[in-house]
N, C-alpha and C positions, 0 to 999 in steps of 0.2 A: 504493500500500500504506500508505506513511504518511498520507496527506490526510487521512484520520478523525480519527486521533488529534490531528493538530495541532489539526484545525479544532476540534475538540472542546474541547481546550486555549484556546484561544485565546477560545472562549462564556465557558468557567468563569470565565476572568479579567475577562472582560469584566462576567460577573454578577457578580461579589465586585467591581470597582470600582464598580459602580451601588449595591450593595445597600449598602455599607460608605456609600455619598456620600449615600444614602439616611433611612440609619440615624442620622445626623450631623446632628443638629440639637439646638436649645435644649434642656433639658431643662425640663418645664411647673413653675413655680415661682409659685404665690400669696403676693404678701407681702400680711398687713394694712398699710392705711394709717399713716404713723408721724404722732404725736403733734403738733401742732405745737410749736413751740419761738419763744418772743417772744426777738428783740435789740434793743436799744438799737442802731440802726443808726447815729443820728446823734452819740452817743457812740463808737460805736467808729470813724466817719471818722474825727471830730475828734482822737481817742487816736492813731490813725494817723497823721494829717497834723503832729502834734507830733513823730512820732517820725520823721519823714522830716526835719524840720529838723535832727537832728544828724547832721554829715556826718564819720559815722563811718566813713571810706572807710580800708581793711588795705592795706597795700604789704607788699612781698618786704623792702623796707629798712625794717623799724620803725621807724629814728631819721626817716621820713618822717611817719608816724600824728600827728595832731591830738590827743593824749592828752586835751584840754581834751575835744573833741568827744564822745569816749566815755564821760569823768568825766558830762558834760550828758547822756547818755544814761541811764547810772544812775539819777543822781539824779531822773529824769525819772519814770521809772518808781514810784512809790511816792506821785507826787503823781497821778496817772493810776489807781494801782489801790491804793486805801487800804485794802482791807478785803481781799485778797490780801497785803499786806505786815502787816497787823496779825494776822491768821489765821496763816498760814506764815511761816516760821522763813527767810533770807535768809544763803547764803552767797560770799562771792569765793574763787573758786578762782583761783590764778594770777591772772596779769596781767588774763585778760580772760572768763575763765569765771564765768557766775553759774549758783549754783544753789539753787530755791526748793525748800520741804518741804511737803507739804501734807499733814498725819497724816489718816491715816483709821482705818479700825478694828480692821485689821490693817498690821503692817507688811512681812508675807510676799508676797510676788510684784507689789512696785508698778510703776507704770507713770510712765514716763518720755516726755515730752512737749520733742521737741527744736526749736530752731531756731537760727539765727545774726541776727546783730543788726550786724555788718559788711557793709559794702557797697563793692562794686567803684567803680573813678574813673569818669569822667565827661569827654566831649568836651561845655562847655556850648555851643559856638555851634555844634554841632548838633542841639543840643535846641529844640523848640518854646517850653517853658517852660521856669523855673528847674529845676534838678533837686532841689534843697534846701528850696521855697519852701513846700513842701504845698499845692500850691494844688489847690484842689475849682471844677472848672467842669463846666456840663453832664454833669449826674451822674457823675462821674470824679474820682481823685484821684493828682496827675502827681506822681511822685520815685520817686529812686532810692532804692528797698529794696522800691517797695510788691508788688513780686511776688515780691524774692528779699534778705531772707524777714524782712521785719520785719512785713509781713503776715501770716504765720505767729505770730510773736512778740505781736500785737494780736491774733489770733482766740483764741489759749490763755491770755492773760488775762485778754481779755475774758470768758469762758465762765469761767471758773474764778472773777471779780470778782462775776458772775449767780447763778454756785450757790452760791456761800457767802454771799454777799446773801437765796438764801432758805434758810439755815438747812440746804443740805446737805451730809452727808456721805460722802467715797468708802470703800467697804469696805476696799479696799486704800490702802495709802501712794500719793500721788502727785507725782511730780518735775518741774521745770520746769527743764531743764539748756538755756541759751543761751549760745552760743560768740561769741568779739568776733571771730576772724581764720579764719573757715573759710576767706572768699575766698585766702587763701593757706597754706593746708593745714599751720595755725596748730596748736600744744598746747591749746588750751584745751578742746575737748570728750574728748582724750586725757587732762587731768589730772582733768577728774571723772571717767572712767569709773577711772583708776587709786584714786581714791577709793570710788567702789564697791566695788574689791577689796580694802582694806584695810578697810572697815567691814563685808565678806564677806555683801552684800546682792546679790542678785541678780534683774533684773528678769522680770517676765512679760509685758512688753506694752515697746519700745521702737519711738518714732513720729518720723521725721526727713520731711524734704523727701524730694522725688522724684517721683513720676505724678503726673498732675492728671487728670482729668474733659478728656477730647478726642472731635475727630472727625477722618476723615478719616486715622485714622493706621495703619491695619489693612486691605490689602487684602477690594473688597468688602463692608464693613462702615458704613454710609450711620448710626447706632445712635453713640449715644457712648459711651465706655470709660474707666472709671475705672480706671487703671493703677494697683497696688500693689507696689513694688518689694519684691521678697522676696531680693534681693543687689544689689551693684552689680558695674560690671568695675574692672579695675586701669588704674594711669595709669603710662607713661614716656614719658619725654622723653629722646633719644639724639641726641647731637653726632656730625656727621658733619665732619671735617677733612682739609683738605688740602692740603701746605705743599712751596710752590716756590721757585724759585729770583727769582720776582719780574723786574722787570723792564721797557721803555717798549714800547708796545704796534705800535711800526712795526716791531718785527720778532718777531713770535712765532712760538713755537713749539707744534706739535700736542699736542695732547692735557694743553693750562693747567689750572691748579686749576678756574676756573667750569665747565669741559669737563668735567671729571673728577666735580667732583658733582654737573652736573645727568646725566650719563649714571646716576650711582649713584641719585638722584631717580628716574628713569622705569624704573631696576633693579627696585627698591623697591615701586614703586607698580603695576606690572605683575605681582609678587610676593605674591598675595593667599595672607592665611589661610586655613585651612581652615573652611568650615563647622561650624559646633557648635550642635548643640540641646540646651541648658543646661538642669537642670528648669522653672524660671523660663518661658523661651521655649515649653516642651513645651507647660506650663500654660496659655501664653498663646495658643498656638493651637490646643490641644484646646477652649475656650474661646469665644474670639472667634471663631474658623473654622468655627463649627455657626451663628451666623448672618452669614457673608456668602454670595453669589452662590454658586450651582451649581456652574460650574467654580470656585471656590475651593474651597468645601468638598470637593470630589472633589478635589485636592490636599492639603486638610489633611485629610482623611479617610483618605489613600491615602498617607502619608508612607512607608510600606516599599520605593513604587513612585516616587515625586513627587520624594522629597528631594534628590536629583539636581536638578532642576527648580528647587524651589525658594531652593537654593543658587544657582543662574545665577543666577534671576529679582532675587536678593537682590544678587548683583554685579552685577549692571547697573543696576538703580535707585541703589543706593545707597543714602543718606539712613539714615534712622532703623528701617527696615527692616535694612538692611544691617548695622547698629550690632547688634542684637539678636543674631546670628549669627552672629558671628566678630570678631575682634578689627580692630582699624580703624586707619592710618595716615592722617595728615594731615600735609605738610608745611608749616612756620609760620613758618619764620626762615631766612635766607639773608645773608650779609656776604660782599665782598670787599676791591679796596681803594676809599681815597678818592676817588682819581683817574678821570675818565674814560678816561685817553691810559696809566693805570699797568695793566700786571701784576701782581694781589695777591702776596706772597708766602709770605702764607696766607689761605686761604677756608674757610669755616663754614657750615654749615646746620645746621636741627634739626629731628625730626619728632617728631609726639606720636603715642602709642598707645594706646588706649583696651584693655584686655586683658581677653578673654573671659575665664569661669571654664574650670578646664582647663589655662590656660597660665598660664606665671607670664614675671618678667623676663626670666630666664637664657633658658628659650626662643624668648622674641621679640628676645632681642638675638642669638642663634644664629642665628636667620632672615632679619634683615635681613643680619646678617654674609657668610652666604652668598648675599643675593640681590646687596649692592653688587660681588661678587665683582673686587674690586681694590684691591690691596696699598697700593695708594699713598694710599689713602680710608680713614682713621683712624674708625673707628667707637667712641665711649662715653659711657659711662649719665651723664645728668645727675643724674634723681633716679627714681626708681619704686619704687609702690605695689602689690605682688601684690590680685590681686580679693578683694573681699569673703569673707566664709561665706554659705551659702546659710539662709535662713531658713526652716522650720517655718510649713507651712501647714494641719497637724491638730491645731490647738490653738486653747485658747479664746481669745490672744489675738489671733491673725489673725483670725478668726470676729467679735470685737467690733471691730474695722477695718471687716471686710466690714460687716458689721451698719449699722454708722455712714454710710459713705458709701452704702448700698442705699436707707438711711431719710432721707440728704440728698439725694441723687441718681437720684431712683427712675427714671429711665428711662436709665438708664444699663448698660450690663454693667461686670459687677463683676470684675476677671482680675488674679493676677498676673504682673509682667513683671520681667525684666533692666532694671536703669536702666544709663545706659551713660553717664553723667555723675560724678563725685564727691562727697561729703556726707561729713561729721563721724560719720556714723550708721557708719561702715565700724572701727570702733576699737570699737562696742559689741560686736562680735562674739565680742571674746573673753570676755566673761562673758556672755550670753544667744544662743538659737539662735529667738527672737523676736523680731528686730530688722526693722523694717517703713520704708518709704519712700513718701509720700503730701504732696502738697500738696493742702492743701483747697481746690480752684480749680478753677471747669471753664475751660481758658484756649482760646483760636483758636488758629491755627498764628499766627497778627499777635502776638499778647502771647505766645506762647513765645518769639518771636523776636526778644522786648521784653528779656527776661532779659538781661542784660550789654549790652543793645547802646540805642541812642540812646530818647527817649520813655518811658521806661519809667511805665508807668501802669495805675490799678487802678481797673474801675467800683465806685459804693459798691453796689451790689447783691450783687458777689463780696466785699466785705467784710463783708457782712452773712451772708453761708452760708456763711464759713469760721467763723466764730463760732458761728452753728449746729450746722458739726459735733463742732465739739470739744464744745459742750454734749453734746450726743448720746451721744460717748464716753465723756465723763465721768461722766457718769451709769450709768456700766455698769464703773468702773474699782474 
């Protein structure tokens, strides 16, 4: 009696998931060809490779910082772009914040062009090369900053050094805000934005690190993507403690501090988030998921059906899929005692949390609280960051982003995502809801994985097309 119906049932769904995985693809988009754009490639190495020599490296302990190093940085600056510092107006904000003015023709809705000019230390003997030395071999240029972010810092003035060299002008104001201590989640790009608010200016266009030009980073998707962060997630770090009565280790007893936190460890880590599709993530697979593979797209296609699915698929890879989608633990630090033969008689860990939008502190510390579920494991906040604002993607200044990287990267898809790293750009949000995240770089998984860690090194050909695009943009600012 029932077989009809079900079977019947059962066609319908079956033809709303084909017709929907069907229906799910690129949308047909002719760009005209863009304009080409000349750089001075071998000026702007050479401007690079000077600024790799100041080893303006930020610590947690200031009274560590080589002040000399960043004084050399400054001043470096304005012998490198003479016609940007005689043009634009130069201010020091704080200890380590600079910020340049570029009038244009109006001063309403200007655009803000960010980076950091600090860089993370350095293990030198396990570098190939010097990290400091700028050396340019075999079209490449090796030191620490050239992908994070004084690369950045060279492609917005070099292009800004190019257009005012031929005599142009931006319709809007345009700002050059560079922070000295991002790498340690420093005031300086928080004391210009609180300058903003006191000169009750308000941007239309702010442009920080973040996506780059990838592949390989989107299930099914063989096509490169140029990631536009339109939010970032939050960051904590949470001390997990555990304090004994200590003791020599030829006679222990069950259940010692190391017992205790690493059961709270695999508590924790077995203790997954929840799934969350943030608009960001929505975006990016409404998006990127009309061109990859069949079964994908009938997954991003069928999210009413799939999400389930795709939640697993996203906890069991991991990785940077994973990051996208919920909030993410990583444990990093662990002490006991000195001794091999001692019983600590207190032990320490610490995990980092990258925090989806959605949740905030309070609830991720509620969650681990209840997954280590034992009294004697002190669980508290070291320091945390609630996530970003989510950023405006029906307006002209996302649209001149999009625009820019389409016209530098044209075989690229254009999507934005959730960055699920940190940036200076996360403090612009409370005065603009167009706050954008973008490195002008198409990098490998190799040079992503270049970023804080050993080799770090930049071809001069991506030196040459981040220059590019900020010409681009700026011409549109």
């Amino acid at each position: 009696m029932w077989a009809i119906p079900v079977a019947i049932i059962i066609v319908i769904f079956i033809a709303v998931i084909l017709i929907r995985t069907l229906c799910f693809v690129p949308a047909k988009e002719e760009r005209a060809a863009a304009a080409p754009v000349y750089v001075n490639g071998e000026k702007a190495a050479h401007d690079l490779a000077e600024m790799i020599k100041c080893k303006t490296i930020s610590h947690r302990d200031a009274s560590l910082d080589d002040v000399a190093e960043f004084e050399k940085f400054e001043k470096l600056l304005p012998n490198l772009f003479p016609a940007v510092f005689e043009k634009c107006s130069y201010e020091k904000v704080g200890d380590r914040g600079i910020l340049i003015r570029w009038r244009g023709k109006s001063v309403d809705s200007p655009s803000v062009y960010m980076a950091h000019y600090d860089v993370v230390s350095v293990e030198q003997e396990d570098w190939e090369k010097d990290a400091f030395s700028g050396i340019i071999e075999n079209g490449v240029l090796w030191g620490r900053g050239t992908l994070d972010t004084k690369g950045t810092v060279n492609g917005i003035l070099q292009a800004a050094e190019s257009l005012i060299g031929e005599g142009f002008v931006p319709e809007h104001d345009v700002y050059f805000a560079f922070g000295g201590n991002e790498e340690v989640n420093g005031d300086g790009a928080l004391g210009i934005v609180n300058l903003f608010k006191e000169r009750g200016i308000t941007p239309g266009l702010v442009l920080d690190e973040g996506g780059a030009v990838c592949t390989g980073v989107f299930p099914g998707v063989t096509k490169p993507i140029a990631l536009i962060g339109t939010g970032e997630k939050g960051q904590l770090n949470i001390q997990y403690t555990v304090k004994g009565g200590g003791g020599h280790s030829s006679s222990p007893k069950a259940g010692g501090p190391i017992a205790r936190l690493s059961k709270a460890c695999l508590n924790v880590e077995k203790s997954s988030f929840k799934y969350t599709l943030t608009p960001p993530t929505k975006a990016l697979f409404n998006t990127a998921g009309r061109h990859s593979t069949f079964l994908y797209r009938m997954i991003f296609a069928n999210q009413w059906c799939f999400g389930p699915v795709l939640g697993l698929y996203a906890k069991l890879s991991g990785g940077e899929f994973n990051a996208v989608v919920r909030t993410t633990t990583a444990f990093t630090q662990m002490s006991g005692s000195k001794g091999a033969n001692v019983i600590p008689a207190d032990a320490r860990m610490v995990s980092n949390h990258r925090i989806i939008p959605g949740e905030n502190v309070e609830s991720v510390v509620a969650h681990v609280t209840k997954a280590v579920n034992d009294e004697k494991v002190q669980v508290s906040v070291i320091n945390g960051i609630n996530p970003s604002v989510i950023s405006r993607t029906d307006c002209e200044g996302y649209e001149r982003v999009c625009d820019a990287v389409a016209d530098t990267w044209q075989d690229a898809i254009v999507s934005p995502y959730l960055m699920v790293a940190g940036s200076d750009s996360r403090h612009w949000g409370a005065i603009s809801d167009r706050v954008y995240r973008f490195s002008a770089m198409a990098l490998s998984k190799e040079e992503r994985g270049m970023i804080h860690g050993n080799n770090e090194r930049i071809p001069l050909a991506t030196i040459s097309r981040t220059v590019e695009f900020y010409i681009r943009i700026m011409r549109k600012s």
